[in-house]
Backbone as CSV, one residue per row, in Angstrom:
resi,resn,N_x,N_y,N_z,CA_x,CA_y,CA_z,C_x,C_y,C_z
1,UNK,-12.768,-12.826,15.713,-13.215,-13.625,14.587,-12.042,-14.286,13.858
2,UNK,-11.259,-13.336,13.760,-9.698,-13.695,12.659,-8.984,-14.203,14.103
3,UNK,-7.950,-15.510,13.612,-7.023,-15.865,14.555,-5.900,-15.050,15.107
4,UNK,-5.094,-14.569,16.344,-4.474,-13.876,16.504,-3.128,-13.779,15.547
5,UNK,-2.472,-15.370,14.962,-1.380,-15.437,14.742,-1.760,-15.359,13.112
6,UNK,-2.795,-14.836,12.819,-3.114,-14.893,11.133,-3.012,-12.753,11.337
7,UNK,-3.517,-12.528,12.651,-3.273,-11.211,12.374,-1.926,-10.592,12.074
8,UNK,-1.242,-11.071,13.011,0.010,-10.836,13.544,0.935,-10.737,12.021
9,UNK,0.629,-11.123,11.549,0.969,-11.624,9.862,1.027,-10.068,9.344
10,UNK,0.083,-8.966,9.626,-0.048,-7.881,8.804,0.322,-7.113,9.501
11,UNK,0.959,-7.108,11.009,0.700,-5.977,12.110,2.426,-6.042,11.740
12,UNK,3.146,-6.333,11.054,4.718,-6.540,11.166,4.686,-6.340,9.320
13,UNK,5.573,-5.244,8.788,5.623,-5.710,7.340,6.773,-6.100,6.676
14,UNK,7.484,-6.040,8.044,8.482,-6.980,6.847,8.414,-8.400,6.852
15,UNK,7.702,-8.755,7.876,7.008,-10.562,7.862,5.956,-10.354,6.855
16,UNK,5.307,-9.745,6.319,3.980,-9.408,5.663,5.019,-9.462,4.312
17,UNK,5.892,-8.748,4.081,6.575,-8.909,2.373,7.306,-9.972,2.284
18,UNK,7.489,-10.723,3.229,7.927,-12.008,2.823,7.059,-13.120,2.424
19,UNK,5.851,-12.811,3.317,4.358,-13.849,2.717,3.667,-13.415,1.796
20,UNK,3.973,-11.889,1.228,4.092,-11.759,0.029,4.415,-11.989,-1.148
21,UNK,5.700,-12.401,-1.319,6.692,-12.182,-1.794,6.534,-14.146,-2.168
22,UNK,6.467,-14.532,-1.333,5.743,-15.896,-1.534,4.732,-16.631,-1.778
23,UNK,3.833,-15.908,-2.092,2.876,-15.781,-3.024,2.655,-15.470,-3.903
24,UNK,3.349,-14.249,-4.310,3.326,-14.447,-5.516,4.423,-15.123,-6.190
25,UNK,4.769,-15.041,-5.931,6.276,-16.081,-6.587,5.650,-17.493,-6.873
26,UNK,4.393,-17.925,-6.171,4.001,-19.750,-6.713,3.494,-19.364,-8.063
27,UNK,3.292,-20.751,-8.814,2.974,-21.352,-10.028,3.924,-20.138,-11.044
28,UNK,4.992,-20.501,-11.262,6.030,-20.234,-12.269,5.475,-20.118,-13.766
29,UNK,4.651,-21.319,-14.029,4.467,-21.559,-15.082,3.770,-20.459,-15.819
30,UNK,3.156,-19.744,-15.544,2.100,-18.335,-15.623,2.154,-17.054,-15.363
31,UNK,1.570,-16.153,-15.333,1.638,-14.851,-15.170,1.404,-14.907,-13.372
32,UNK,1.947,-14.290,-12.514,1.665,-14.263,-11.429,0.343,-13.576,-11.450
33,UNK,-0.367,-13.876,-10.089,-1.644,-12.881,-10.014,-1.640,-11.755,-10.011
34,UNK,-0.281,-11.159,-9.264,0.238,-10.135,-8.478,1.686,-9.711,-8.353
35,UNK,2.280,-8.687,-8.208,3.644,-8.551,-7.966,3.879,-7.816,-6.827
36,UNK,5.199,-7.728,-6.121,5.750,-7.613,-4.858,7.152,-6.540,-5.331
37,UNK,7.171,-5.260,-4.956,7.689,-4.196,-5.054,9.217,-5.011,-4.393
38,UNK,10.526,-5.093,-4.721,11.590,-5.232,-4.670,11.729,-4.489,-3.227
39,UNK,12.068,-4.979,-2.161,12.255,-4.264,-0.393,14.015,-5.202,0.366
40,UNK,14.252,-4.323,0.902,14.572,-4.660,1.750,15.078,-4.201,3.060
41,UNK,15.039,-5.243,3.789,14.255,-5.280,5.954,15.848,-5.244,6.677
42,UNK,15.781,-3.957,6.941,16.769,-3.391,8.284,16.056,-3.578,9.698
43,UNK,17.116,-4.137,10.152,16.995,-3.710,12.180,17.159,-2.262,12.303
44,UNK,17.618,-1.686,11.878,17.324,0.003,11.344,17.831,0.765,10.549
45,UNK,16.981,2.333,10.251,17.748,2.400,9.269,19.248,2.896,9.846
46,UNK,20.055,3.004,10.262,21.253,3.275,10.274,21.627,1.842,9.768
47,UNK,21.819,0.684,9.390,21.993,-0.427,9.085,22.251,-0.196,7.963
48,UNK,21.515,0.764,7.304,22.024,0.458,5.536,23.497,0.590,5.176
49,UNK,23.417,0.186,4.403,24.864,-0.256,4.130,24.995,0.020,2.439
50,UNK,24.362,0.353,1.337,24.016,0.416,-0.001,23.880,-0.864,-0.229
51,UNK,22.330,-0.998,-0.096,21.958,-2.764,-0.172,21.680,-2.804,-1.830
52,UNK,21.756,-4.267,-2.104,20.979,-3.301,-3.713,19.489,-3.354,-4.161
53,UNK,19.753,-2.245,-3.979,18.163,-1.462,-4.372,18.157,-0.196,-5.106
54,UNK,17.244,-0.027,-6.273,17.150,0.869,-6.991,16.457,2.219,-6.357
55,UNK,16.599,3.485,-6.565,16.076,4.339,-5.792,15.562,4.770,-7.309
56,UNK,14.046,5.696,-6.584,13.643,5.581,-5.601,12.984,4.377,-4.227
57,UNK,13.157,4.989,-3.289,12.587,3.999,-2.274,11.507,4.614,-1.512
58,UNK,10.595,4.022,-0.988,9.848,4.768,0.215,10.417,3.920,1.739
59,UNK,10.144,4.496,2.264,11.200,3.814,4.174,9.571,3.542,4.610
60,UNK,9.329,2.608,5.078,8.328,2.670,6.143,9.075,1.854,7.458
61,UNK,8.225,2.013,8.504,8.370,1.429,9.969,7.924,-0.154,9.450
62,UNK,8.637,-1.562,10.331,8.024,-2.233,9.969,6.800,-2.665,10.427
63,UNK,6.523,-1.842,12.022,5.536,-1.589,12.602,4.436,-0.786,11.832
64,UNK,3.064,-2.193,11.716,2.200,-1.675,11.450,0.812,-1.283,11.923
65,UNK,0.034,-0.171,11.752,-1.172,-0.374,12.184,-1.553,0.108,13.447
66,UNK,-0.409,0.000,14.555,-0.523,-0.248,15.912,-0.154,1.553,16.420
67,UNK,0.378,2.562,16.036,0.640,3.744,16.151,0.588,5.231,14.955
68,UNK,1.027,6.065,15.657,0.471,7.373,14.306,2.065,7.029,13.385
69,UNK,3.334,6.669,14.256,4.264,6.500,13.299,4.483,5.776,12.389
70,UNK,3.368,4.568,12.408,3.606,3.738,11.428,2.780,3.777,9.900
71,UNK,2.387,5.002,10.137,1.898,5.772,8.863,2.830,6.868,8.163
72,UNK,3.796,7.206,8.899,4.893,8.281,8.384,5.677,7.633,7.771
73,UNK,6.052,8.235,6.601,6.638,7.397,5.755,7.656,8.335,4.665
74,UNK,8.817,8.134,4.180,9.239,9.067,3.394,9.778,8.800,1.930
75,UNK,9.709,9.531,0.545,10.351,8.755,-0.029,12.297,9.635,-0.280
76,UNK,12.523,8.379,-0.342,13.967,9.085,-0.844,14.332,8.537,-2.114
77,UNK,14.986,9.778,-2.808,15.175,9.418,-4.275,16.426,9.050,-4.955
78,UNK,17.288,9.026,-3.749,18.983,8.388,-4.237,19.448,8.068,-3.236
79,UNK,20.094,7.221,-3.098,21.112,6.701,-2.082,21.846,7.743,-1.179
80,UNK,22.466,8.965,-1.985,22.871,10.098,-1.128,22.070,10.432,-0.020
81,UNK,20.780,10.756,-0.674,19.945,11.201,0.347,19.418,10.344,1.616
82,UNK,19.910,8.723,1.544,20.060,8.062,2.489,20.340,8.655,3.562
83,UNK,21.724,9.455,3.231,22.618,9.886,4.738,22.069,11.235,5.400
84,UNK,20.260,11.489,4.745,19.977,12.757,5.331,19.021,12.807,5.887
85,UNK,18.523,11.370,5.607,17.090,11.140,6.531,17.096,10.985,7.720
86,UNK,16.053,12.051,8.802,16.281,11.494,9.730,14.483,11.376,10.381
87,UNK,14.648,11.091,11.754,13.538,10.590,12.034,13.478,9.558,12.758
88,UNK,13.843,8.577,12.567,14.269,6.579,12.412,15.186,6.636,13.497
89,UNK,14.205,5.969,14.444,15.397,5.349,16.150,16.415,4.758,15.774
90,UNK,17.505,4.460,16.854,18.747,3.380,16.228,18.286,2.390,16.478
91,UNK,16.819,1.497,17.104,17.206,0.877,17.282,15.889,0.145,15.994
92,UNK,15.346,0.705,15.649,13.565,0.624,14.804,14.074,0.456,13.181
93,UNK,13.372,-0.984,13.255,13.331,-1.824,12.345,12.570,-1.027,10.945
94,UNK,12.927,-1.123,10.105,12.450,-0.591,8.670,12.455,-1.326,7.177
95,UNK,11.803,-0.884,6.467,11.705,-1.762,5.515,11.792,-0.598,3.975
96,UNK,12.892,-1.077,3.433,12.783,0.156,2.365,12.384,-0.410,1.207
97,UNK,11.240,0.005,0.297,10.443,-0.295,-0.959,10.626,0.171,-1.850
98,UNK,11.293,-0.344,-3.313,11.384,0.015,-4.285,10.151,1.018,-5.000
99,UNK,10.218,1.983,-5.707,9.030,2.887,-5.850,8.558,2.278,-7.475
100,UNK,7.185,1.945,-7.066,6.819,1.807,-8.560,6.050,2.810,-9.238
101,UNK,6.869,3.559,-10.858,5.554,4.143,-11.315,4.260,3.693,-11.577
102,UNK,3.843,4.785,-11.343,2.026,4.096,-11.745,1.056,5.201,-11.345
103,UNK,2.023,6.750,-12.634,0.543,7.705,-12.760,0.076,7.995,-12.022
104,UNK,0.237,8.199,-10.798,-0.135,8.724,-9.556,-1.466,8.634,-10.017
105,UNK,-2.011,6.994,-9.575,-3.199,6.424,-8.612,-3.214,5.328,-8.366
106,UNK,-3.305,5.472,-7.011,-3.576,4.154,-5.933,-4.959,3.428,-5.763
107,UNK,-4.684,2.172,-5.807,-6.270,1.366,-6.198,-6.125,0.917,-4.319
108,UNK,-7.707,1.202,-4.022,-7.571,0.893,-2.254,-8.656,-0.022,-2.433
109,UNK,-8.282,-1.753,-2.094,-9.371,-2.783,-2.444,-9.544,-2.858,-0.896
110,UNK,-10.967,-2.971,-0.641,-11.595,-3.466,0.989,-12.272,-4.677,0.848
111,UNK,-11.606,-5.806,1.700,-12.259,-7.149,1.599,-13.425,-7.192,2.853
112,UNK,-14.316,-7.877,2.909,-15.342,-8.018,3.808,-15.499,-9.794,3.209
113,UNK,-14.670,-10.093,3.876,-15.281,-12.035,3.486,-14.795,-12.532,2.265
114,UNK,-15.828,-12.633,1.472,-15.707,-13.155,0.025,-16.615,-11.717,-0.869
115,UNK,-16.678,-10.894,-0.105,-17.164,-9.490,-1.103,-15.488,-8.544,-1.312
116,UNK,-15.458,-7.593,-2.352,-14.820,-6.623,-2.453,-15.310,-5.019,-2.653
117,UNK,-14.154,-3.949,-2.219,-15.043,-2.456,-2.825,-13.673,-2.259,-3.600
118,UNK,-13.482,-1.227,-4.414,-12.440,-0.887,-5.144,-12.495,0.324,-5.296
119,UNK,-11.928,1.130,-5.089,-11.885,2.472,-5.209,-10.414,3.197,-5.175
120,UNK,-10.244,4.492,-6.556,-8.870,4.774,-7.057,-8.766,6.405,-6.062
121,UNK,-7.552,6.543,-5.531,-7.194,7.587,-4.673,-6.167,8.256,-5.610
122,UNK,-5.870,9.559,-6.015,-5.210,10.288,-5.817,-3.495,9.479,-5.187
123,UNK,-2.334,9.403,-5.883,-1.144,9.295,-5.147,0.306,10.054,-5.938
124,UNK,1.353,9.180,-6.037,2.506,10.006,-6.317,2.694,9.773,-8.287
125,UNK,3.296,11.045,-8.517,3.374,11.033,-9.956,4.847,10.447,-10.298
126,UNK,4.783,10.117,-11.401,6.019,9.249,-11.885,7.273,10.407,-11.588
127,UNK,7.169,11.244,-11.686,8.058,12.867,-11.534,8.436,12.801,-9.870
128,UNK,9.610,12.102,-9.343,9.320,13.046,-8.078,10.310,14.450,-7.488
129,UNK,10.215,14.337,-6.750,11.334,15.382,-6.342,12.593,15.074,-6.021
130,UNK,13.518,16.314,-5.881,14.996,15.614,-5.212,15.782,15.565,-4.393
131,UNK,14.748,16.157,-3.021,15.063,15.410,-2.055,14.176,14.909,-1.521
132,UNK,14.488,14.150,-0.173,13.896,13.412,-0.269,12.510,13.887,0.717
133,UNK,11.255,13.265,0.388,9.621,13.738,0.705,9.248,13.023,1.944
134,UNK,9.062,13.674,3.288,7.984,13.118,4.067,6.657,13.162,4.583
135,UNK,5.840,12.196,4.192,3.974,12.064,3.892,3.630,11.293,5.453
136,UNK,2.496,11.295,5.541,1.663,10.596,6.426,0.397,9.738,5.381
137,UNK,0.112,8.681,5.737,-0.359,7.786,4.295,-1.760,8.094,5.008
138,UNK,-1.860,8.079,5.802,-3.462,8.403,6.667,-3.794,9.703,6.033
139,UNK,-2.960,11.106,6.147,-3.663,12.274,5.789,-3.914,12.719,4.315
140,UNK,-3.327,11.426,3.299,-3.050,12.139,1.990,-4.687,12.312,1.438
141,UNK,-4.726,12.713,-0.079,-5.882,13.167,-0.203,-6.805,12.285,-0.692
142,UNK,-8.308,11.926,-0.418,-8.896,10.861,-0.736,-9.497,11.149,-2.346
143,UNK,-9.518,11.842,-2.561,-10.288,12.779,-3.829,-8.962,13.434,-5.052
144,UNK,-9.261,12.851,-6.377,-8.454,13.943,-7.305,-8.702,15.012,-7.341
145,UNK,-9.941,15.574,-6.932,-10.308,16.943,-7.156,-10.075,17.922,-6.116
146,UNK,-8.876,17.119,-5.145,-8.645,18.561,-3.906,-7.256,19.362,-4.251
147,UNK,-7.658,20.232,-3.651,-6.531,21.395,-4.418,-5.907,21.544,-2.731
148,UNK,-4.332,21.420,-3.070,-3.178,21.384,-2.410,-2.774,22.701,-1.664
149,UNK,-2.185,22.849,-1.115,-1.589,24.634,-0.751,-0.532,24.386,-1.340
150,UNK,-0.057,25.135,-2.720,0.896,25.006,-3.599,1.853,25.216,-2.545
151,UNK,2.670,25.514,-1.006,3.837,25.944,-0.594,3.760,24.594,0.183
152,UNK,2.429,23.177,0.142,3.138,22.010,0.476,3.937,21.258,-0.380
153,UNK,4.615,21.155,0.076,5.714,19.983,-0.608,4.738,18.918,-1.562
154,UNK,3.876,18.361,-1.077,2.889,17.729,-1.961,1.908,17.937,-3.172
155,UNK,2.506,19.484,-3.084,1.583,19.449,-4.507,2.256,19.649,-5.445
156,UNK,3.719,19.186,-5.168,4.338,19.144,-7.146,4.438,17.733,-7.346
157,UNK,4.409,16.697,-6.046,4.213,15.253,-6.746,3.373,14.635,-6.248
158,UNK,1.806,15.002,-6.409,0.974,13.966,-5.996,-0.035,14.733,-7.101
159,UNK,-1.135,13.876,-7.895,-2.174,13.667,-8.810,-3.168,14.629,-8.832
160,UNK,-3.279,15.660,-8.704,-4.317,16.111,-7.894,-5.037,17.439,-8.491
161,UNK,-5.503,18.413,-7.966,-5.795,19.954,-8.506,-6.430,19.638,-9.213
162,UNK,-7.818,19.470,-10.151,-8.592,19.679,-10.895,-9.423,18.127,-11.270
163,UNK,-10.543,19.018,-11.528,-12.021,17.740,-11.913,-11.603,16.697,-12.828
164,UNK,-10.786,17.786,-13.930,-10.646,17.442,-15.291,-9.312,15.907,-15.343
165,UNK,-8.978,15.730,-14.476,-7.678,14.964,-14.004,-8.132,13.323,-14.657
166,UNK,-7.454,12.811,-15.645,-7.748,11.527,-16.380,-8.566,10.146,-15.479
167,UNK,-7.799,10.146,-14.219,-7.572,9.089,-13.019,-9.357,9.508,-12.618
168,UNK,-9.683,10.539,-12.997,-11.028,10.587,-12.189,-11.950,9.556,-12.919
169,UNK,-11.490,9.396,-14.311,-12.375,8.277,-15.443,-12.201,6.789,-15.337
170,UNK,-10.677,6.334,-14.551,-10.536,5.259,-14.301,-11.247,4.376,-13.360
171,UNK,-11.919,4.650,-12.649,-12.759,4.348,-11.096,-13.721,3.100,-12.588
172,UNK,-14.560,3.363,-13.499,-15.447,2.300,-14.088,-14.589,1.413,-14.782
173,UNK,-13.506,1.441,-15.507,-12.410,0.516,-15.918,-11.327,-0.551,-14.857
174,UNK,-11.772,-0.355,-13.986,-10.576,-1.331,-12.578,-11.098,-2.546,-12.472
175,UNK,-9.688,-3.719,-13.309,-10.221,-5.068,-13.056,-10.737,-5.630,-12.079
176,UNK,-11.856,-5.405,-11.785,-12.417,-6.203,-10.754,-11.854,-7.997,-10.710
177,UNK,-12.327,-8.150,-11.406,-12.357,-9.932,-11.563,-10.721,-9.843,-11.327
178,UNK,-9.663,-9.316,-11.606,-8.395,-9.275,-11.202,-8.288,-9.578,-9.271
179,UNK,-9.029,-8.232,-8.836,-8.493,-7.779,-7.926,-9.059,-8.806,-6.774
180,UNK,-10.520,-9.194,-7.147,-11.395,-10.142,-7.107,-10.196,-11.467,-6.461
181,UNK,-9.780,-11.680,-7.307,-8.608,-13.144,-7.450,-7.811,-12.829,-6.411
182,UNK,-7.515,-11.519,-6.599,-5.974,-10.745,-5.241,-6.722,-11.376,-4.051
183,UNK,-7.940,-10.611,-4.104,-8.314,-10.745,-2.696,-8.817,-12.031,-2.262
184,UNK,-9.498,-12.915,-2.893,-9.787,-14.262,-2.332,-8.118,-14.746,-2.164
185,UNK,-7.282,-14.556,-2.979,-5.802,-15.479,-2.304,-5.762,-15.060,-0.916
186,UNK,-5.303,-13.754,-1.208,-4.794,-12.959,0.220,-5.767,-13.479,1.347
187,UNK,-7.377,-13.954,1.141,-7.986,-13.666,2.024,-7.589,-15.459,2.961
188,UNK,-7.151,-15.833,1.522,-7.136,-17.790,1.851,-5.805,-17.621,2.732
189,UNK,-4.450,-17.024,2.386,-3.579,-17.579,2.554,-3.139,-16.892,4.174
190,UNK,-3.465,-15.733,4.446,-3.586,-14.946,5.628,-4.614,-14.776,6.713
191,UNK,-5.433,-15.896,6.130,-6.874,-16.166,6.904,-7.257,-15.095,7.759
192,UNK,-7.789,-14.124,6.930,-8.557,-12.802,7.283,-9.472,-12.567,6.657
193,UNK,-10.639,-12.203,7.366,-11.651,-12.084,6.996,-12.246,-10.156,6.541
194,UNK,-11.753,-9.620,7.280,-11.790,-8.086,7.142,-10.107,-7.577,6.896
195,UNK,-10.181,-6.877,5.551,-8.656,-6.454,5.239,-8.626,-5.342,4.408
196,UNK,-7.377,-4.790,4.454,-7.294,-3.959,2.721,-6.228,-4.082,2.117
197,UNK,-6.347,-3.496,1.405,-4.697,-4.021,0.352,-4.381,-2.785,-0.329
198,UNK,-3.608,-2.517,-0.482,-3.138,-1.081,-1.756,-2.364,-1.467,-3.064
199,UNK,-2.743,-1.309,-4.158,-2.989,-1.921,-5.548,-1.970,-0.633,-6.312
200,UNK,-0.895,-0.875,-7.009,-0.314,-0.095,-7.726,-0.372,-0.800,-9.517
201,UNK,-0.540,0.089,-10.445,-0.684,-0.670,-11.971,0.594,0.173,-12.144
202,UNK,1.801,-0.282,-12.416,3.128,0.212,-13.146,3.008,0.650,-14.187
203,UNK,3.413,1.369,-14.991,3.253,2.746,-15.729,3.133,1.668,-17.524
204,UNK,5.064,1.071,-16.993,5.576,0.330,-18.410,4.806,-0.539,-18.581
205,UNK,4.441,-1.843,-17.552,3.837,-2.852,-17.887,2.834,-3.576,-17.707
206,UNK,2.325,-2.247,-16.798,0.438,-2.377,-16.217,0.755,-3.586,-15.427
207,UNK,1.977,-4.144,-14.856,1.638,-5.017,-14.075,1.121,-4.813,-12.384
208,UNK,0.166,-5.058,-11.590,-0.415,-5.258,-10.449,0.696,-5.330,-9.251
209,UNK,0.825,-4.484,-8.687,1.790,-4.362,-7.416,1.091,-4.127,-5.891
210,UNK,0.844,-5.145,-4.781,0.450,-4.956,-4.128,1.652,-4.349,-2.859
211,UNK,1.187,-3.240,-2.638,2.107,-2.587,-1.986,2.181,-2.238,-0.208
212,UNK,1.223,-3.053,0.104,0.673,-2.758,1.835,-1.031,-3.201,2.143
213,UNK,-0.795,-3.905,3.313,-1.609,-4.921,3.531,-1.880,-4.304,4.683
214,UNK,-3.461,-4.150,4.941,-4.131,-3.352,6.582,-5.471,-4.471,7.458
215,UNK,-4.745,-4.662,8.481,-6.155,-5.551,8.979,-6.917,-4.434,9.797
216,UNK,-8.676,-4.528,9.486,-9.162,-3.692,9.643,-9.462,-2.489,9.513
217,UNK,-9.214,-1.856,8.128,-8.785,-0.541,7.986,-10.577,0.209,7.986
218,UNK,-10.012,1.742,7.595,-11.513,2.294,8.158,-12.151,1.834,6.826
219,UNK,-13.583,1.592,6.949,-14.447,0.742,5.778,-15.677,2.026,5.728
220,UNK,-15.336,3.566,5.803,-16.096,4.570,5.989,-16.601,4.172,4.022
221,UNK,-15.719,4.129,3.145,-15.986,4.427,2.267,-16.671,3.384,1.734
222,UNK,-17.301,2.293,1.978,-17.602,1.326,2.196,-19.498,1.302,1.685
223,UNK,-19.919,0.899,0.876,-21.331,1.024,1.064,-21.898,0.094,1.845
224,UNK,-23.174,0.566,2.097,-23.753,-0.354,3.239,-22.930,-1.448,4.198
225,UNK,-21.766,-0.631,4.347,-20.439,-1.631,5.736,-21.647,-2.052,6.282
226,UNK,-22.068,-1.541,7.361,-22.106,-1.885,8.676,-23.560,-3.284,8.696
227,UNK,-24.396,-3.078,7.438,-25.491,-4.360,7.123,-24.376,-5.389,6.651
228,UNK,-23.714,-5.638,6.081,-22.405,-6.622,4.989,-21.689,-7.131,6.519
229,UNK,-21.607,-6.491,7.592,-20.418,-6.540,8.456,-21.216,-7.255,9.570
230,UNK,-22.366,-6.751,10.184,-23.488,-7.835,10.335,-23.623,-8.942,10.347
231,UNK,-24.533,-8.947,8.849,-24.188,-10.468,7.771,-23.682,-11.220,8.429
232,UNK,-21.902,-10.668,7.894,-21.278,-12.000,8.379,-20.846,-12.491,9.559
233,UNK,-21.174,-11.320,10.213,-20.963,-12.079,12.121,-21.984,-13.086,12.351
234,UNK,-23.487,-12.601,12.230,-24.219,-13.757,11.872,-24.383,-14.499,11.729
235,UNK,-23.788,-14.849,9.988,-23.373,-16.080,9.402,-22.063,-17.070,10.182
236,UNK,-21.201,-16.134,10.339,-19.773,-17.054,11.409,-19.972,-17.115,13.076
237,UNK,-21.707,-16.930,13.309,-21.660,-17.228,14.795,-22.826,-17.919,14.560
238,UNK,-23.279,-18.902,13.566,-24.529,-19.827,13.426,-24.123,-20.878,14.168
């Protein structure tokens, strides 16, 4: 349905934060729609060199989508700890991301066309640790209300353990009509029709950080997907 070379756009992210990164950056004159987490794209990580970038960082592969590694991901919280990560081929391209606070919760928007779903996950707390953390973004927890095995590493910095948790009240307050806007750009300028996006609100200035872009992601959480998904095959094979 989607063109190959419009996919190809999201399956690579450090080509993906540059068409980012250029998007939001148009119309000066205004508040951007959106903001683009400060990165920057190694041929690998042994390449770093102390680029400048503020730590924390998270490392991802720039390979996306296409394997289980390109969901492993780590954060590191100082430059020292640069020289202790390991993992990362000599020869595998990476992309290191400035970490934005933002209250550990992640807004996960699912586009289907010109519809959206919005829904807030559980993620990392402004607190992290000091050295440095490695996650899988696929296994983290979908729910604030799951309780951790206190001897994982993840449960002193991620949102989580109890009903009572603030982020569980935010799910009826999430600018839609905002995210609404995210997603018709993204959907115009990357000509994709099925996508997701991951939505960070920064702590200081509530500004909108889109932090990773998925073609096709799972749409389980999705109401009535599979009638909506239908629809529009339907409609784009009249």
């Amino acid at each position: 349905m989607d063109a190959w070379e419009n996919i190809e756009k999201v399956l690579d992210r450090s080509r993906l934060y540059l068409c980012l990164k250029q998007y939001s950056e148009r119309g000066t004159e205004r508040e951007p729609l959106f903001y683009v987490p400060n990165s920057t794209i190694l041929n690998s990580f042994d390449a770093w060199s102390e680029e400048e970038i503020h730590f924390p960082v998270i490392c991802k592969r720039s390979v996306a989508c296409s394997s289980t590694a390109s969901h492993q991901m780590v954060i590191i919280p100082s430059k020292e700890d640069m020289y202790l990560v390991h993992g990362y081929g000599k020869e595998e391209p990476v992309i290191l991301q400035e970490f934005i606070s933002h209250d550990g919760t992640l807004i996960k928007v699912y586009v289907l066309q010109d519809k959206i779903y919005a829904k807030t996950r559980p993620s990392f707390k402004n607190e992290l640790t000091d050295s440095a953390l490695y996650f899988d973004s696929q296994t983290m927890p979908k729910s604030f209300a799951v309780a951790i095995d206190p001897t994982n590493d993840l449960s002193k910095v991620l949102r989580v353990n109890g009903t009572n948790t603030p982020q569980l009240q935010e799910q009826p307050f999430l600018d839609y009509d905002r995210l609404k806007k995210m997603a018709d750009d993204l959907r115009i300028e990357l000509g994709l029709t099925f996508f997701g996006f991951d939505v960070l609100i920064e702590s200081a200035t509530l500004k909108p950080y889109i932090v990773d872009v998925n073609y096709f992601p799972s749409f389980s959480n999705v109401p009535n997907f599979q009638s909506i998904f239908l629809s529009i095959l339907l409609q784009e094979n009249k």
